[in-house]
N, C-alpha and C positions, 0 to 999 in steps of 0.2 A: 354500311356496305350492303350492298346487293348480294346474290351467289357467285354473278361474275364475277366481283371482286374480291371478295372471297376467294374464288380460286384464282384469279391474278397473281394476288397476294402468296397465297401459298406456294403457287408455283416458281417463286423468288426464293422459297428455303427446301422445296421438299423435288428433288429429283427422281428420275426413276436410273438405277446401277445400271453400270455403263453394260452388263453383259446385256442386260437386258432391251436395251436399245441398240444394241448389234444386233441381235438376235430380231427384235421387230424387224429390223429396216432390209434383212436378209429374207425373211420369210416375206412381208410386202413385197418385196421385189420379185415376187411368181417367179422366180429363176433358182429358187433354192433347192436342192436336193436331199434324201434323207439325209447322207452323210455329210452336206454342208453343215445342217442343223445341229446333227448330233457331236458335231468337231468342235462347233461355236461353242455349246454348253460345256461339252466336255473341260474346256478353259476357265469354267468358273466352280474350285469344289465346290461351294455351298449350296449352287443351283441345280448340280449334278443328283447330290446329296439330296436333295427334296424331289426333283422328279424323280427318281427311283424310291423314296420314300411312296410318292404320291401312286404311281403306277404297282408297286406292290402293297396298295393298302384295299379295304374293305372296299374304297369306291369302284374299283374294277373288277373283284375277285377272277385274275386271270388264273389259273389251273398251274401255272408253272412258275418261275421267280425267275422277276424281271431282272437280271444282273449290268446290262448297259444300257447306256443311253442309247445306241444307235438300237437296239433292240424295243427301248421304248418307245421314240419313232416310229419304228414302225409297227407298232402292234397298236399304240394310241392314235397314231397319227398325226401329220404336221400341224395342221390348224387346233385339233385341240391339245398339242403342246403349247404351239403359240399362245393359245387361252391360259394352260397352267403357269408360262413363262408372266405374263402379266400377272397373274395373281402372288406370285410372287414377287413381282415388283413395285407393286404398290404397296403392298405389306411391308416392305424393305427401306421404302420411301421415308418410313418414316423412324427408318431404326433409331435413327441418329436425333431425334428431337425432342423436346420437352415434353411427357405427359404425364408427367406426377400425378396431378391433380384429376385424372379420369382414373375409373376401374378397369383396366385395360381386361382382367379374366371377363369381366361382363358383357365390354366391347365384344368381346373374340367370343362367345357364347354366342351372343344374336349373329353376328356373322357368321360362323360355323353352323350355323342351325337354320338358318335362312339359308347356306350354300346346298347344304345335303338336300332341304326340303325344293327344294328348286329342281337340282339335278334330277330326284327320285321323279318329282311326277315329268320332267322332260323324258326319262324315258319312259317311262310308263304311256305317256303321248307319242313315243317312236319320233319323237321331234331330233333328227341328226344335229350330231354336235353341242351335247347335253351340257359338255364343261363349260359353253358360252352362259347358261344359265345356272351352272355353279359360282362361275367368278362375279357374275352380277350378282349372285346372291351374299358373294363374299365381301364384295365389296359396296353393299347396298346405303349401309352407314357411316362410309370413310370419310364423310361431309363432317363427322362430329371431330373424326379428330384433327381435321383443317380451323374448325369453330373454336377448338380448343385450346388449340395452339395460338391462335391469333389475337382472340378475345374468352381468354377462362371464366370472367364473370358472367357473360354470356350465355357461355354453354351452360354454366351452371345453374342457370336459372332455366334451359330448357329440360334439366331435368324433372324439375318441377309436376310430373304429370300422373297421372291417376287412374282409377277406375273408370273415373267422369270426362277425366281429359287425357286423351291421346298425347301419347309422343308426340306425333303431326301437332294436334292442335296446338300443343305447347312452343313447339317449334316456329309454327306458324304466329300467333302469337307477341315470342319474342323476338322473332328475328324480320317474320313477314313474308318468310319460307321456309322450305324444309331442310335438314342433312343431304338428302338425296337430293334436292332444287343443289347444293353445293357441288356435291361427291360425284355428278356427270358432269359440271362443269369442268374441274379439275380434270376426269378423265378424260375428256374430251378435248381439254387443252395439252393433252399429253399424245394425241395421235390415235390414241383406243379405239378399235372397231365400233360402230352403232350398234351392233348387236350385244355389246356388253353395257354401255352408256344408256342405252336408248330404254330398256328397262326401267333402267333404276331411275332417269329424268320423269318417267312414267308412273311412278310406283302410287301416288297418291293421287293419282286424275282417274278423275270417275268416268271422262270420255276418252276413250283411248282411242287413236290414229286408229288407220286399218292393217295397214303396214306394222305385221311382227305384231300383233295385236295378242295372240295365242301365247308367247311368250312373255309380254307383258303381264297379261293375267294370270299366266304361275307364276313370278314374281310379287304381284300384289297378294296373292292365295299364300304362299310360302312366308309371306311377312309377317301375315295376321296369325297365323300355326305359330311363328316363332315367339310374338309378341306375349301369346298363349304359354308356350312352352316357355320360356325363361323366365318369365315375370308372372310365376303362375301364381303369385302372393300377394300382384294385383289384380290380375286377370284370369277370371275363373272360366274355365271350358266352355268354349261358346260364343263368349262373352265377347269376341271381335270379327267371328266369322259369320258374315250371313249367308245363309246358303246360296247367294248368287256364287259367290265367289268361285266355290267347285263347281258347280252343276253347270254354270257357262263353259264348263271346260270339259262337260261330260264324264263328273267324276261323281258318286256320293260318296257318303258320309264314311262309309267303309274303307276306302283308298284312304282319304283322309285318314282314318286310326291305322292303319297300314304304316300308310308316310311318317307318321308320329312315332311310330315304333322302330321303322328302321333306322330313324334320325336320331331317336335317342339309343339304339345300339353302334352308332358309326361316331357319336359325337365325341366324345374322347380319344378315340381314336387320331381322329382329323384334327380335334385341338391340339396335337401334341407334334402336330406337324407344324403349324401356322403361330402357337405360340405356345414353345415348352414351359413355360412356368406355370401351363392353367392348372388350378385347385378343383378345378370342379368336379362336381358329381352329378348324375344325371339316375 
């Protein structure tokens, strides 16, 4: 199989919750109001439950506590609820399906760490609409658990990877693409903006479009940091960033320990939103 088929395939078992596609097809529709939005959610506890989780956590530190939805609306704003609305849907997607056989705390590590390290240097870059580069961060490796689900001995062989050999390359490898070659296809077969897809389709090309190009590059910068950070037992500091990576983005070395530091004071936090049973320690 290809990545498209791949996510063909997937997209025959893994849906996105019906609030959640109300809520797209409402807000697409440019005809939506705050309190449309906030009435739509408000019908789904669990979703209500996590925006107001999300909107009173460390990624905002708003001054006051967020107590409703229509109040988070408006102080987040419609598009990037829309954005958190998706990240909870794909996360969701897959509540209901086999992954025994993955470390799901690991999983949700590199995403979590990838999402904050994305958000931070978007704003740091004043780049509007930060959470389109959180949820692409969050969801930069969702191609593993489509791989997973479909063919485990597979996946399991792209773990396989090392000091010498990349994730990517392993991936590359044994499949002949990447997680993320999958994890935009699937998004993308689901309706998802470009600006979250278009990322993560991105994440491992070394010639990036011109178009969103800024945003790409802190997606690939935020991957390599995280690759770093969670796996620092195989990859020791340094050891996957080359200074192109920030410095095309007008950043040194310094932002970068910045980012590393906020990411691992927010990480726990944010894992216990996206998946409460994580053990980890940071």
């Amino acid at each position: 199989m290809n990545a498209s088929e791949y996510a063909n395939n997937a997209g025959n078992i893994l849906v996105l919750p019906d609030a959640v596609i109300q809520i797209k097809q409402l807000i697409d529709s440019d005809a939506a109001s705050i309190a449309d939005v906030a009435d739509l959610i408000s019908f789904d506890p669990a979703l209500t439950v996590q925006l107001l989780k999300i909107a009173n956590s460390a990624l905002y530190n708003f001054p006051n506590t967020i107590d409703t939805v229509t109040k988070a609306v408006q102080v987040i704003g419609t598009r990037s609820v829309y954005n958190l609305v998706i990240a909870y849907g794909v996360a969701n997607a897959f509540e209901n399906i086999d992954l025994s056989a993955i470390d799901l705390d690991l999983y949700w590590d590199q995403s979590v760490n990838c999402a904050i390290l994305s958000k931070y240097f978007a704003d740091e870059l004043s780049i509007a609409g930060s959470e389109r580069l959180f949820v692409a961060g969050l969801l930069h490796n969702v191609g593993e658990l489509v791989v997973y689900q479909l063919t485990p001995d597979v996946a399991s062989s792209c773990r396989d990877f090392s000091a010498t050999v990349s994730p990517a390359a392993r991936q590359y490898k044994t499949l002949g693409f990447t997680y993320a070659d999958v994890g935009a296809a699937l998004i993308k077969l689901w309706g998802i903006p470009e600006g979250i897809w278009g990322p993560i389709e991105n994440l491992h090309n070394p010639d990036l479009p011109k178009s969103g190009a800024q945003e790409k590059q802190i997606l690939q910068l935020a991957y390599r940091l995280t690759l770093e950070n969670v796996y620092g037992d195989i990859y020791r500091s340094g050891s996957m960033l080359d200074p192109d990576y920030y410095q095309q983005l007008k950043l040194d070395l310094s932002d970068v320990r910045n980012a590393l530091d906020h990411t691992n004071l927010q990480a726990m936090g944010v894992l216990a939103m996206f998946n409460p049973g994580s053990t980890s320690v940071y």
